[in-house]
C-alpha positions in Angstrom: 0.0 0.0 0.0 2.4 2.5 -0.9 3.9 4.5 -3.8 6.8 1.6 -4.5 4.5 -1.0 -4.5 4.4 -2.9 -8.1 1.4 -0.8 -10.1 0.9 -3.7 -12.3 -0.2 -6.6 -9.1 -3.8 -6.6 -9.6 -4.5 -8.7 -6.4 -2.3 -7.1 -3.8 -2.9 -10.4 -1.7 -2.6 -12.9 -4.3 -5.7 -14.6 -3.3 -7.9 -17.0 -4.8 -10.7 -18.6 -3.5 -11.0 -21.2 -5.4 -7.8 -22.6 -3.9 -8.4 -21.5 -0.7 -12.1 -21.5 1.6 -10.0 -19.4 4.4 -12.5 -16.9 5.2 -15.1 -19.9 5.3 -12.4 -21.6 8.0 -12.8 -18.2 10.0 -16.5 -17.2 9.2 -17.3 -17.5 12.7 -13.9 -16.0 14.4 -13.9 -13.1 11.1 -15.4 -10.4 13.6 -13.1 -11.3 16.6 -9.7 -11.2 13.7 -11.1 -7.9 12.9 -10.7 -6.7 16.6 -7.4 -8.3 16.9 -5.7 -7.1 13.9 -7.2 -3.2 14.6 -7.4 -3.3 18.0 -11.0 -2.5 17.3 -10.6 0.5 15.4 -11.8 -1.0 12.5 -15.3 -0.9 13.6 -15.4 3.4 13.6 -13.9 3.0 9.5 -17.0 0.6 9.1 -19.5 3.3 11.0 -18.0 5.7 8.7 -18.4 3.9 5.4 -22.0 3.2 6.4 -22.4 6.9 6.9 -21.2 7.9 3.8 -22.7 4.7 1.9 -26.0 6.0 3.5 -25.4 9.7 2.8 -25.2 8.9 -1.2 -28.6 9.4 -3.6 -29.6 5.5 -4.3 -32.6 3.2 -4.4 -31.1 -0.3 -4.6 -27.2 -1.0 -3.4 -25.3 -3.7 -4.2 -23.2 -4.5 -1.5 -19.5 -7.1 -2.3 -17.4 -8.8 -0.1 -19.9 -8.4 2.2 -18.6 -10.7 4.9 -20.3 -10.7 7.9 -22.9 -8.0 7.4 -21.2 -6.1 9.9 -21.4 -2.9 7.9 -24.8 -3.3 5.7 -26.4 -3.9 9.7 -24.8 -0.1 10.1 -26.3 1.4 6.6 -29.6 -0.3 7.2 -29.8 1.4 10.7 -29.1 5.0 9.0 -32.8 6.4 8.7 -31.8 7.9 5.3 -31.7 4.5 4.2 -35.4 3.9 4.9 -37.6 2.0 2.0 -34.1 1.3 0.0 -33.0 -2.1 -0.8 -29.5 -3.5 -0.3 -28.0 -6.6 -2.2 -25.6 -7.7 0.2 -23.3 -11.0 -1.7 -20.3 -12.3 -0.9 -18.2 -15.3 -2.5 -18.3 -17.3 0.9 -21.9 -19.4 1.8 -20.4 -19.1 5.2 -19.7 -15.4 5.6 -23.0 -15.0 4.2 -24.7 -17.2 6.4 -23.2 -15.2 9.5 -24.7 -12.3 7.8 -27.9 -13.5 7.4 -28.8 -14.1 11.1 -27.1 -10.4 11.4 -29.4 -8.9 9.2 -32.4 -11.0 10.1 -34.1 -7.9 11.6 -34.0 -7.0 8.1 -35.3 -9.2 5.9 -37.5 -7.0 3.4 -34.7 -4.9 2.8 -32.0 -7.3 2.0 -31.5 -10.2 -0.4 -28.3 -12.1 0.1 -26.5 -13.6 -2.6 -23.6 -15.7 -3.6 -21.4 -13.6 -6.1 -18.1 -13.3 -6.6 -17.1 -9.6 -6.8 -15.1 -10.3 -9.7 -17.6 -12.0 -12.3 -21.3 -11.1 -11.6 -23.0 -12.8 -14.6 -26.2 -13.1 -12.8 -26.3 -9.5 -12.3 -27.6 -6.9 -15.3 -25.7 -4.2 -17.0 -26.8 -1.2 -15.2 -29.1 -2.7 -12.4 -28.1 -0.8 -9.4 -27.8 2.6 -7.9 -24.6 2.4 -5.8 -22.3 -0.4 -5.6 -19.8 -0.6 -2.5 -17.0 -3.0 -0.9 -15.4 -2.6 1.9 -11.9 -3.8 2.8 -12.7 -6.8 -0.1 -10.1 -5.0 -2.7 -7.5 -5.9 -1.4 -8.0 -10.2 -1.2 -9.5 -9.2 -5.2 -8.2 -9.0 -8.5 -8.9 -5.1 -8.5 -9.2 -4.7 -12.5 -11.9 -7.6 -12.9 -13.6 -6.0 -10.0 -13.6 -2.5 -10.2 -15.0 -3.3 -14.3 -17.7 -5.1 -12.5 -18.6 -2.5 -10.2 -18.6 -0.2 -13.0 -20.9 -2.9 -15.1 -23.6 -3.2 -12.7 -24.2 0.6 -11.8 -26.7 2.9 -13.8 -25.7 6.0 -15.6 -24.7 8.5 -12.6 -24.7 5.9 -10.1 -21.9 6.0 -7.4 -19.0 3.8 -6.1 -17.8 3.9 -2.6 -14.6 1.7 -1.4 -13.1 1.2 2.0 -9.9 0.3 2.0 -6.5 0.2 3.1 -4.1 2.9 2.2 -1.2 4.6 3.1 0.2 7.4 6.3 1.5 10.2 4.6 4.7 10.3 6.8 6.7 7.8 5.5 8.7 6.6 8.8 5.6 6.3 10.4 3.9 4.5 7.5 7.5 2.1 7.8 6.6 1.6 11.6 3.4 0.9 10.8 3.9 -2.1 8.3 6.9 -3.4 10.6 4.3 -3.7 13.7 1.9 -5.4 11.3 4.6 -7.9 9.9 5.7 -8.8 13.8 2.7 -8.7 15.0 -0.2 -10.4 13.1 1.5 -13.7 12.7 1.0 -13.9 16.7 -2.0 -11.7 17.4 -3.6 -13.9 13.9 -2.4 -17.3 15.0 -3.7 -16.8 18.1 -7.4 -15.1 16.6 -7.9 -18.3 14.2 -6.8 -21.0 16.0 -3.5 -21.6 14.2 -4.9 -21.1 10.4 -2.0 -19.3 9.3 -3.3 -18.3 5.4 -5.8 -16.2 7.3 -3.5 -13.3 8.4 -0.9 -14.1 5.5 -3.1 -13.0 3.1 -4.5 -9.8 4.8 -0.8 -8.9 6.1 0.3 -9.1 2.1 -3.1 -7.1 1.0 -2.2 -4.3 3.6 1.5 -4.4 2.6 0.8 -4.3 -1.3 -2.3 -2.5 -2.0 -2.0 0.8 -3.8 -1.6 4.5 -2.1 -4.8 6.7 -1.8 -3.8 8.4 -4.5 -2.8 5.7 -6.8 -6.2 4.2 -6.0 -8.0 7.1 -7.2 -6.0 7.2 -10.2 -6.8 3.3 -10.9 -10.9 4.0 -10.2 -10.5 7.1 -12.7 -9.0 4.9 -15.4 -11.9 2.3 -15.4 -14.0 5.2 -16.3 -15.3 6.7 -13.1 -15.3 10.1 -12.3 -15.4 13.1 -9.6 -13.2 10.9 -7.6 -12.2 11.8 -4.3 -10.8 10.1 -1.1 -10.6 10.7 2.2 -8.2 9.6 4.9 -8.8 7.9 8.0 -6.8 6.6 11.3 -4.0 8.9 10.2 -4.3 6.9 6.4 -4.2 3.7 7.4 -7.4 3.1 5.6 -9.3 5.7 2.9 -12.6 6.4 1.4 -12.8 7.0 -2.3 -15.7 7.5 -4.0 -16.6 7.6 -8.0 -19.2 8.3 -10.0 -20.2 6.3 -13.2 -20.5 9.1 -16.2 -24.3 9.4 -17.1 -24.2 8.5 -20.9 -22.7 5.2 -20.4 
């Protein structure tokens, strides 16, 4: 996640699913990993995300990497978001089945589905409002995705991504990454019981995945625009939000 970092590696985590059911392993401990790696900061980025998500002009949101419907539970709560439907998908049955009994307070308002983020055949050109994914980027191939996202949104609708990014003050952005590299393997170990692919991956999609700004420029080359991105947590995560052209 910063400037150095190969431009060209499309899946900062070199992930695939297909080879590896880790997040199904860790459906149920996926929350508690969350607090351990963050130290539970990570649920104010995911009230903040939900804020924003809420805050945007849509009637139907499709939701990716949806996990454990931690964050559509936040959006849905947001009275702004009253009569609007949500799509909330995810690639793992088991994430999504932890989501379900989340969002079970909410069953008229959301349909889960089983979609990967990076091919949604079942899913029309131009079928939703909004489309967001929050910290799923990273553990995707970001091209195939972010054409996707692009795909399934209307004319005008928006994109809105949470994800990791970069501290602007590079020692402190080095300290960061070296506390990271020392401590996840223990703190991750620990969290999943000894399934060691689970904080690999995430500890290489932190370490890899693009700057704020290189992120921006990577939404604004699959053809979004008014592109913008906020930090959070000093940068250790961003917003960015895009807009699909009207016209297309």
């Amino acid at each position: 996640m910063n400037s150095s970092a190969p431009k060209s590696l499309d899946n900062a985590a070199e992930f695939a699913w297909q080879h590896d059911d880790v997040f199904g392993r860790i459906a149920s401990r996926y929350d508690l990993l969350c607090d351990v790696f963050s130290l539970g900061i990570h649920r104010l980025w995911k009230r903040r995300v939900a804020r924003r998500i809420a805050d945007e002009p849509w009637t139907t949101l499709l939701d990716g990497a949806t996990g454990t419907g931690h964050i559509v539970l936040s959006i849905l709560a947001h009275e702004a978001t009253r009569g609007r439907r949500v799509i909330a998908s995810d690639i793992s049955p088991k994430m999504l089945a932890v989501a379900q009994r989340r969002l079970a307070g909410y069953r008229e308002r959301v349909e889960l589905c089983l979609l990967d983020a990076e091919g949604m055949p079942s899913m029309p050109d131009g079928s939703v409002d909004a489309y967001s994914i929050s910290l799923g980027l990273k553990i995707c191939h970001r091209r195939r995705a972010l054409d996707e996202a692009f795909r399934v949104l209307k004319p005008g609708g928006r994109l809105i991504v949470l994800e990791a990014s970069n501290i602007r003050w590079a020692p402190l952005h080095r300290l960061y990454l070296a506390y990271m590299a020392l401590c996840m393997p223990v703190l991750g170990w620990l969290a999943t019981g000894g399934d060691a692919s689970a904080y690999k991956y995430l500890l290489q999609g932190v370490r890899e995945f693009p700057s704020a700004e290189d992120l921006a420029l990577e939404i604004g080359r699959h053809g979004f625009v008014d592109v913008q991105f906020e930090r959070h947590s000093l940068g250790i995560v961003a917003i960015h939000v895009g807009r699909k052209p009207t016209g297309h």
